[in-house]
C-alpha positions as CSV (number, residue, x, y, z in Angstrom):
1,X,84.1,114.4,32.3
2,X,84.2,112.4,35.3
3,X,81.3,110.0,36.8
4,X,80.1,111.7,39.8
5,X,80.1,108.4,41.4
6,X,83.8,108.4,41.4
7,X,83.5,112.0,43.5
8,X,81.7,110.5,46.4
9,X,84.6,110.2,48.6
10,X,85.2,107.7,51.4
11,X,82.2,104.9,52.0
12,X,81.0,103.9,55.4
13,X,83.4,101.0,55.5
14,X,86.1,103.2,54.9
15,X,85.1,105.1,57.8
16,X,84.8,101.9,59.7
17,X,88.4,100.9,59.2
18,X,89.9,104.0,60.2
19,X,88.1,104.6,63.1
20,X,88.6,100.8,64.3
21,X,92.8,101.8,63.8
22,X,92.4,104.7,65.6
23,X,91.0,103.4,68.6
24,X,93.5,100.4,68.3
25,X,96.3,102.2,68.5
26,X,94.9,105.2,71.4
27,X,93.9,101.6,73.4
28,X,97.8,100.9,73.2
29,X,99.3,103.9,73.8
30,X,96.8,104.6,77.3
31,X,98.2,101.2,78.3
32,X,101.5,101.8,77.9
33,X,102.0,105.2,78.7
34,X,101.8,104.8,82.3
35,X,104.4,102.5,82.4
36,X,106.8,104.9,80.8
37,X,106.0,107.3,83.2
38,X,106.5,105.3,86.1
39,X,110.0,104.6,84.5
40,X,110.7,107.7,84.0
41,X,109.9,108.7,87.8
42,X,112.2,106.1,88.8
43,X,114.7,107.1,86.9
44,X,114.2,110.4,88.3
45,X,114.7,108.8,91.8
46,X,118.0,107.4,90.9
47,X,119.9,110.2,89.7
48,X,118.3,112.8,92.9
49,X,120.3,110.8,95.0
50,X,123.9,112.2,93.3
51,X,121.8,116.1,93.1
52,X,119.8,115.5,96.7
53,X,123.1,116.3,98.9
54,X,121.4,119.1,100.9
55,X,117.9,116.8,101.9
56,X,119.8,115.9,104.7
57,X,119.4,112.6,103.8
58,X,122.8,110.5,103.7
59,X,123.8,107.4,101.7
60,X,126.7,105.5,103.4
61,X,125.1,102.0,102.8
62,X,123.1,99.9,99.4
63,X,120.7,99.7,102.2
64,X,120.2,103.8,102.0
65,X,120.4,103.6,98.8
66,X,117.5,101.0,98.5
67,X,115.6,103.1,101.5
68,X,115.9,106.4,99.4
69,X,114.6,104.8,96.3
70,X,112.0,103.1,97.5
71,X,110.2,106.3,99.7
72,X,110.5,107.9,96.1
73,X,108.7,105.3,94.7
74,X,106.0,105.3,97.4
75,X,105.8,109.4,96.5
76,X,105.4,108.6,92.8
77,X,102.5,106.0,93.6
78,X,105.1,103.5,91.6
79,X,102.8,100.1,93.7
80,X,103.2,97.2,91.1
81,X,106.9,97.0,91.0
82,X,109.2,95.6,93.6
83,X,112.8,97.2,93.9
84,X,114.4,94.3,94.8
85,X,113.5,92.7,92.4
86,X,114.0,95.6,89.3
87,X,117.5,97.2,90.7
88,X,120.4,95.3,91.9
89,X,123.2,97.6,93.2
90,X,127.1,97.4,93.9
91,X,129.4,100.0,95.7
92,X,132.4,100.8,94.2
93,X,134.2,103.1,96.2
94,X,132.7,106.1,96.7
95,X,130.2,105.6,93.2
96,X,127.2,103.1,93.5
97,X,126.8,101.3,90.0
98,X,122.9,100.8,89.8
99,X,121.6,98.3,87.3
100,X,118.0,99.0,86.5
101,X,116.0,95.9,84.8
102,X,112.2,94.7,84.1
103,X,109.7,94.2,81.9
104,X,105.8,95.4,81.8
105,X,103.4,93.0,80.2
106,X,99.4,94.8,79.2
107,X,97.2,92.2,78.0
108,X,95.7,93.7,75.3
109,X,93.1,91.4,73.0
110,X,92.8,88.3,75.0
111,X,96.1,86.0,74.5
112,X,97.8,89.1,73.3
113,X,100.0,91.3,75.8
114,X,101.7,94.4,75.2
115,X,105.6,94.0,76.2
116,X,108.1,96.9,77.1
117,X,111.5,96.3,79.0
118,X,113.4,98.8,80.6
119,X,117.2,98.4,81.0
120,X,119.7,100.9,82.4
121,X,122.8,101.0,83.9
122,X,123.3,104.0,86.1
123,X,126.9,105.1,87.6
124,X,125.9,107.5,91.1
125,X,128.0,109.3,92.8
126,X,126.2,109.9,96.6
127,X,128.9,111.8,99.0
């Protein structure tokens, strides 16, 4: 037979502990998670300009291409980031090669920040 102390289950600290982890990591993820999002939307915004042929909108120039971007990134509410300073863009014939780069930093516990880079290359066809 068994001591029924050993049947008690899990003890207030135990508790403790797991919900302290818990609401570590759900603190994390609401920080970074609209970062990802906002990534995501730009993302979005780069390749629309190859499948956004009938808008009317036409993309002879980086210029357009920078224009276009950016009134996509006012729609998405995307205010903290800078597209000239995230996207740098060259024109190779007819296909724009779009180089998408920056970091994020969250503070999280004081001294502590929460880091995610984003870095893609995108090749975009616009006529």
């Amino acid at each position: 037979m068994q001591n029924i102390k050993n049947q008690q289950g899990m003890s207030f600290f135990s508790w403790l502990v797991i919900l302290v982890l818990i609401a570590f990591f759900a603190s994390a993820a609401f920080k970074l998670i609209p970062h990802y999002m906002d990534n995501r939307a730009l993302d979005k915004a780069i390749m629309a300009v190859e499948k956004d042929k009938a808008t009317g909108d036409k993309i002879d120039t980086v210029g357009d291409l920078y224009t276009h971007i950016n009134k996509s990134m006012q729609v998405n509410a995307i205010r903290d980031l800078k597209i000239d300073d995230i996207m740098t863009v060259n024109k190779v014939n007819n296909d724009y090669l779009i180089h998408l780069k920056y970091e994020q930093r969250e503070p999280l516990i004081k001294n502590i920040d929460l880091v995610v880079t984003f870095d893609k290359e995108y090749r975009v066809r616009a006529q």
